[in-house]
VMD Tcl script that draws the C-alpha trace (Angstrom):
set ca {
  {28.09 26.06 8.18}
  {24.14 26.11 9.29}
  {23.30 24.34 12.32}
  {21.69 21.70 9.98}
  {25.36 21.19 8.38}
  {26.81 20.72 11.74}
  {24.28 18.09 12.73}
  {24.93 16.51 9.50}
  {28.07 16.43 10.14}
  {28.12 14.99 13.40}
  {26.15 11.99 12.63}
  {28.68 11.09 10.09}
  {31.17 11.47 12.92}
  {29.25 9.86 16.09}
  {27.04 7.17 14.44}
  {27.40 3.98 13.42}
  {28.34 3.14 9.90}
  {24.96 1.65 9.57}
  {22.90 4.25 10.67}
  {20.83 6.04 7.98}
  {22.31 9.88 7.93}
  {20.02 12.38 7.46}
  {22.59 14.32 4.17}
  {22.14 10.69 2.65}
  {18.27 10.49 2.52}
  {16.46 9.22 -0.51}
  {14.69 12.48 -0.41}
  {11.02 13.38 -0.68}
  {8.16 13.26 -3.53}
  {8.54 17.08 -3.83}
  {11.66 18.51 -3.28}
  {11.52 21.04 -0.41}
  {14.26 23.80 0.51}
  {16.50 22.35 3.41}
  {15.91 23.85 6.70}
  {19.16 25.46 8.08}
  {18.31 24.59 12.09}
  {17.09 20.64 10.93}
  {17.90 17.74 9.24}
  {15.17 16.19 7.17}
  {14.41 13.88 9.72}
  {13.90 16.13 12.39}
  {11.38 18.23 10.03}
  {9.60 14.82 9.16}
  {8.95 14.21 13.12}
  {7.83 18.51 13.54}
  {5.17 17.83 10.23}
  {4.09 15.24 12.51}
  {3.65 16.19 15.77}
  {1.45 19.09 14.48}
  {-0.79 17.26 12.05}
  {-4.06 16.68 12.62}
  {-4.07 13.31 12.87}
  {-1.62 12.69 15.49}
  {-3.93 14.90 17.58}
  {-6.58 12.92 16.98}
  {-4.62 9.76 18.47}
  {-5.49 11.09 22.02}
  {-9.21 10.32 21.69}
  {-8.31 6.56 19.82}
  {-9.14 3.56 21.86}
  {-5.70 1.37 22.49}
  {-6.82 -1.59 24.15}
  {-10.00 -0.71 26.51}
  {-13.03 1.08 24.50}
  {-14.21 4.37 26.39}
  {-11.97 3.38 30.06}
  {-13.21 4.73 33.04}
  {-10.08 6.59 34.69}
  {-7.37 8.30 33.60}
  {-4.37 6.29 33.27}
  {-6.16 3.68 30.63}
  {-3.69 3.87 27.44}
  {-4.81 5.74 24.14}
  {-3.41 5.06 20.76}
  {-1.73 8.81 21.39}
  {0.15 7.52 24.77}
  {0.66 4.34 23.33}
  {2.82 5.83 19.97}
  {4.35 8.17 22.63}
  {5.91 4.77 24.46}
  {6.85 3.02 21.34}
  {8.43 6.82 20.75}
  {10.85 6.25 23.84}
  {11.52 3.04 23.54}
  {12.68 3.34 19.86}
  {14.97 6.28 20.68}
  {16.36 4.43 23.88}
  {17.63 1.35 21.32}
  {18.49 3.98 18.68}
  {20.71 6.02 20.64}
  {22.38 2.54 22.41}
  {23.08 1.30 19.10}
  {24.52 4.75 17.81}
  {21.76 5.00 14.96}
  {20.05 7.53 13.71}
  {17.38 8.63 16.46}
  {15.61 11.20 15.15}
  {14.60 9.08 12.09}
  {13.32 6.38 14.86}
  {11.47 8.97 16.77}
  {9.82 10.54 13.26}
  {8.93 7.03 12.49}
  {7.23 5.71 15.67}
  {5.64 9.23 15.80}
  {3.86 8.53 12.66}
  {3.18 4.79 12.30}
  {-0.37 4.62 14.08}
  {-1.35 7.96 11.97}
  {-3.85 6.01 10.19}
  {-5.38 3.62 12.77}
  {-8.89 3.60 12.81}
  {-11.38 4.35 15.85}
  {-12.23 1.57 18.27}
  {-8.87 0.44 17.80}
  {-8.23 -3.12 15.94}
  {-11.89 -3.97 15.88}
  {-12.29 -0.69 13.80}
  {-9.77 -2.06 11.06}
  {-11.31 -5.68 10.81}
  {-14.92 -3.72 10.60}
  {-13.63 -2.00 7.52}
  {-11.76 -4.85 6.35}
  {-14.71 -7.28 6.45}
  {-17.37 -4.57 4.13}
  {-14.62 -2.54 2.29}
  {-13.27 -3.79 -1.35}
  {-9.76 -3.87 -0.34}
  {-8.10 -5.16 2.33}
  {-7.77 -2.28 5.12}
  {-4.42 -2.17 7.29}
  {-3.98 0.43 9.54}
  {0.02 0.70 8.46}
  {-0.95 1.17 4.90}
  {-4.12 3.97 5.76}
  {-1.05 5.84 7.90}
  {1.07 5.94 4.86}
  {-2.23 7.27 3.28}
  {-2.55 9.67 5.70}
  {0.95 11.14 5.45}
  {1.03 11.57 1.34}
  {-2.40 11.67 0.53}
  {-4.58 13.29 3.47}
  {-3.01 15.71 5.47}
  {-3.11 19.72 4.79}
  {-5.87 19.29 3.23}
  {-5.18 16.29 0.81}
  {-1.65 17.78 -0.11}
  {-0.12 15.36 2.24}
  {3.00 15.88 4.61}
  {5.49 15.27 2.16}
  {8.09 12.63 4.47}
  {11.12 11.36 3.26}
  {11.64 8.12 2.07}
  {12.58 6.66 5.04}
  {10.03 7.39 7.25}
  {6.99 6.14 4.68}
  {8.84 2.86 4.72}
  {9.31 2.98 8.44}
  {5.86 3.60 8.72}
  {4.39 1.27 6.10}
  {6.67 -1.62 6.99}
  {6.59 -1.26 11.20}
  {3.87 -4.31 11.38}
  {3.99 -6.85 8.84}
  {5.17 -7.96 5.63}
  {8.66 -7.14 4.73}
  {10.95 -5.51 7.02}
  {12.22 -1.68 6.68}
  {15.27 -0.85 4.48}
  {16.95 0.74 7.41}
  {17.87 -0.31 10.51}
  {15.80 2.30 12.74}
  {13.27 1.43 11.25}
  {13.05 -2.15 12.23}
  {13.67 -0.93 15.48}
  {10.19 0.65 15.72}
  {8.72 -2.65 14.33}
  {10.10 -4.24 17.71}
  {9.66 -0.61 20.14}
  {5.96 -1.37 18.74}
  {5.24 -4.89 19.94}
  {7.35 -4.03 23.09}
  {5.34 -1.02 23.75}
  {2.02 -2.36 23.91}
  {2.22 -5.83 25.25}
  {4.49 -4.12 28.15}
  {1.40 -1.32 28.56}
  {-1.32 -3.79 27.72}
  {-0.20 -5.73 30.70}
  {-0.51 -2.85 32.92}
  {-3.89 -1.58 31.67}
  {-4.91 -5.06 32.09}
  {-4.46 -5.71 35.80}
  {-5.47 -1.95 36.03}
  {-8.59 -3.25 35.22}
  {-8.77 -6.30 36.74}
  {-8.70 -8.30 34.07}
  {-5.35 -9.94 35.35}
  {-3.50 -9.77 38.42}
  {0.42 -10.14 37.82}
  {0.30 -13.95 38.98}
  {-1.97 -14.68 36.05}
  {1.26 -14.42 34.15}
  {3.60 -17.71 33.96}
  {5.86 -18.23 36.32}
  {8.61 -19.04 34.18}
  {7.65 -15.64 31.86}
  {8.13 -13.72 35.23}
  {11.46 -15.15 35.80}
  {13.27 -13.51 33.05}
  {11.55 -10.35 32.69}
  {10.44 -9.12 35.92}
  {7.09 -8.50 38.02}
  {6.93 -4.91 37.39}
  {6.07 -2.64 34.30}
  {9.47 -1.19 33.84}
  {11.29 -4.29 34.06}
  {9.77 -6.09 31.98}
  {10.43 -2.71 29.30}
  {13.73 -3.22 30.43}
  {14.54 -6.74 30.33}
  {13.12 -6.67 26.51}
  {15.18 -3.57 25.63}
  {18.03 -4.66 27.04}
  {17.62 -8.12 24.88}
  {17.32 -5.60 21.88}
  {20.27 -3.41 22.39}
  {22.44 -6.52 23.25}
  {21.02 -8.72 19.96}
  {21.56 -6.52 17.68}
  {24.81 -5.68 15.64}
  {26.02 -3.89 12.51}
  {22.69 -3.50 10.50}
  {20.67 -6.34 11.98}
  {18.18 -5.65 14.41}
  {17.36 -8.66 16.78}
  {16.56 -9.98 20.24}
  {18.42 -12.47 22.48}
  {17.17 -15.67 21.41}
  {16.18 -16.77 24.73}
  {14.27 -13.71 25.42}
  {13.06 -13.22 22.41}
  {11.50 -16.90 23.06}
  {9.90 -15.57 26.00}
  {8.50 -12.59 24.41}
  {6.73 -14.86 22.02}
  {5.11 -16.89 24.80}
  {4.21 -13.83 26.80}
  {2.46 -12.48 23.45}
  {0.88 -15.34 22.88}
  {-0.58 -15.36 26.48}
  {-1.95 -12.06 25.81}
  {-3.90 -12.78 23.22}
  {-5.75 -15.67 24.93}
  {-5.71 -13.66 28.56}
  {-6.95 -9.97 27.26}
  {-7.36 -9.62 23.26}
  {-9.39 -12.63 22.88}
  {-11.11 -11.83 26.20}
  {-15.08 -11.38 26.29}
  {-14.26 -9.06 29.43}
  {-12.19 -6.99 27.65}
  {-13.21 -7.67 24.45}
  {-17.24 -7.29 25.08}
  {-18.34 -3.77 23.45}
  {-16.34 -4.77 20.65}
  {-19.30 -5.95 18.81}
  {-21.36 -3.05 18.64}
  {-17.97 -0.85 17.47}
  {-17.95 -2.86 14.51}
  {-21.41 -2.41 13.86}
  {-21.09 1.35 14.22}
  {-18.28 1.20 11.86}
  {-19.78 -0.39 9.53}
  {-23.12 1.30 9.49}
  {-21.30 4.46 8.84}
  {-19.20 3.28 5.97}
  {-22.46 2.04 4.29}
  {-24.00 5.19 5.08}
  {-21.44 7.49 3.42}
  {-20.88 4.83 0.42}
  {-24.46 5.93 -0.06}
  {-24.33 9.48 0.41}
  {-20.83 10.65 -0.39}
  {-22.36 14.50 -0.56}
  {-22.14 14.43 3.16}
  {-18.47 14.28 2.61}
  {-16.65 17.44 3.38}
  {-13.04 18.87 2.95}
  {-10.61 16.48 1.49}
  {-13.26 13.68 1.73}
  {-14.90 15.41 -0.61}
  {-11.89 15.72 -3.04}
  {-11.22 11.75 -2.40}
  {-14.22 10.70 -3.76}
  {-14.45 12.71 -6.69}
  {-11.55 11.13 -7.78}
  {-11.83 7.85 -6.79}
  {-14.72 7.36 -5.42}
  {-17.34 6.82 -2.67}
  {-16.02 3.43 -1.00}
  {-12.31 4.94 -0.74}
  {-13.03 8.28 0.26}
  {-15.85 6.62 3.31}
  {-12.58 4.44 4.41}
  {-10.54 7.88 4.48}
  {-13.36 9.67 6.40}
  {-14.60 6.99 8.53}
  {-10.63 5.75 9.88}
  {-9.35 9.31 10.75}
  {-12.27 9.53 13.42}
  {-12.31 9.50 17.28}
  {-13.78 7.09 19.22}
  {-16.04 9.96 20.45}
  {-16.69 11.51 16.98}
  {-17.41 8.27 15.40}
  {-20.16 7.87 18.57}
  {-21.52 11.36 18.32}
  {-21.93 11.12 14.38}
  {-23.53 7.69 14.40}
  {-25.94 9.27 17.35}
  {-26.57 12.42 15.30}
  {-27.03 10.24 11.88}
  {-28.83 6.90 13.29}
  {-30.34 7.46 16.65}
  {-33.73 9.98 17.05}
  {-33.71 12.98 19.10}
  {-36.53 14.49 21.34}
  {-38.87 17.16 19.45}
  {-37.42 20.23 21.97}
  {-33.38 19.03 20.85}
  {-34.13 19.24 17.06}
  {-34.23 23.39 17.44}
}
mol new
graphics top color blue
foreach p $ca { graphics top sphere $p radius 0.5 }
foreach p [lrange $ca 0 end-1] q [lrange $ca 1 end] { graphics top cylinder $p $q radius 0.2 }
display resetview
């Protein structure tokens, strides 16, 4: 028996009889030889972890665009949270954790730069609807290795694809992530938020504070402990009451922070830079390179700008609109 086997084996043992076993996987587009050290899962979580576009996350603006200081969340810290706190519920509720960690490893893959203001920029001059769950999806069977894609299992494409909106995920882990998610950044949004001054923790209702706590890791632990003790069998829920109050406090946020000017104020010109650059390569798709390139030779300019233009940085997407759009002294052009 490979060591593969004997993890195989020891989910059907240990887990729950809903959790989604790795031996039982729907599989992958192309069939690949099994690995005798991991289950599929585990290699769908490794292909990952060393793409290039998870290591672009670390230079992707969560919440604040460009923070000064060091602790400000990126969309790479932020998918490494909803990473913990999807394993944590996984593991409580004897399902399938490496399938929940492969998931929220991979379900911001395709987020653009500048955060959401970058996805309703491309939304508003694109000629489809842009969502960054669907671009991630994208990303992983279409984009990666040089537009051979990463190949994921079944599972963790609908995981990914289905961790926002629209209809839930066929298994249970990964409707977990669709909750480790929200959790994730409303918990770390808070913090970043009176970080910068934007709130102080008495900004928050009283009655909001009573159930879940004045500090950062209660409040993670008052809603994960609602998860865990909601859900049952195959259904994935949180305690009605504090499920209630997660609501409110979400709602809260978006009038406090999201919908903030304060927070909210370079957001204007990010969408302009966005935007300026997807009209710019719709109109010269020859400065496409790499699998850009391929993209729009086979379907064409406007898809294969939204490819190009959503896998960059914050700091690329500045430095290329600088280098395309903004003119350099005489002595810097040698």
């Amino acid at each position: 028996m490979t060591i593969r086997e004997q993890i195989e084996a020891n989910e059907r043992t240990f887990l729950s009889e809903f959790a989604t076993k790795s031996a039982e996987s729907l599989g992958r587009k192309y069939p690949d030889e099994p690995c005798p050290y991991r289950t599929e899962f585990q290699r769908d979580r490794d292909r990952i972890i060393h793409s290039k576009a998870f290591r672009r996350l670390k230079h992707k603006t969560q919440v604040f665009l460009a923070p000064e200081g060091d602790h400000y969340r990126t969309r790479l810290t932020h998918t490494l949270e909803v990473s913990q706190i999807a394993r944590t519920v996984a593991r409580a509720l004897a399902l399938n954790e490496d399938l929940a960690e492969a998931i929220s490893l991979g379900h911001d893959l395709g987020h653009t730069p500048f955060g959401h203001a970058g996805e309703r920029a491309l939304s508003e001059v694109c000629p489809f609807e842009f969502k960054h769950y669907e671009q991630s999806v994208r990303v992983c069977e279409c984009l990666e290795r040089d537009g051979r894609g990463l190949n994921l299992t079944a599972e963790v494409l609908d995981g990914i694809r289905c961790h926002t909106d629209g209809t839930p995920a066929f298994t249970p882990e990964g409707r977990i992530v669709r909750f480790a998610d929200r959790i994730a950044y409303i918990c770390h949004d808070i913090d970043d938020s009176i970080r910068a001054g934007i709130l102080c923790n008495e900004d928050i209702p009283a009655e909001i504070r009573k159930i879940i706590g004045n500090r950062h890791s209660e409040r993670i632990n008052a809603f994960v402990g609602a998860l865990v003790s909601g859900s049952h069998d195959d259904e994935i829920a949180m305690m009605p009451d504090v499920y209630d109050v997660f609501n409110e406090l979400h709602g809260f946020m978006f009038k406090s922070v999201y919908c903030n000017p304060a927070a909210k104020g370079e957001e204007g010109k990010a969408q302009e830079l966005v935007q300026k650059l997807y009209f710019y390569y719709c109109d010269h798709p020859e400065k496409l390179t790499g699998e850009y390139k391929t993209v729009f030779e086979n379907e064409g300019a406007e898809r294969a700008s939204v490819d190009f233009i959503s896998s960059m940085s914050d700091r690329y997407a500045v430095n290329d609109y600088s280098d395309l759009f903004i003119p350099r002294s005489w002595g810097n052009l040698n």
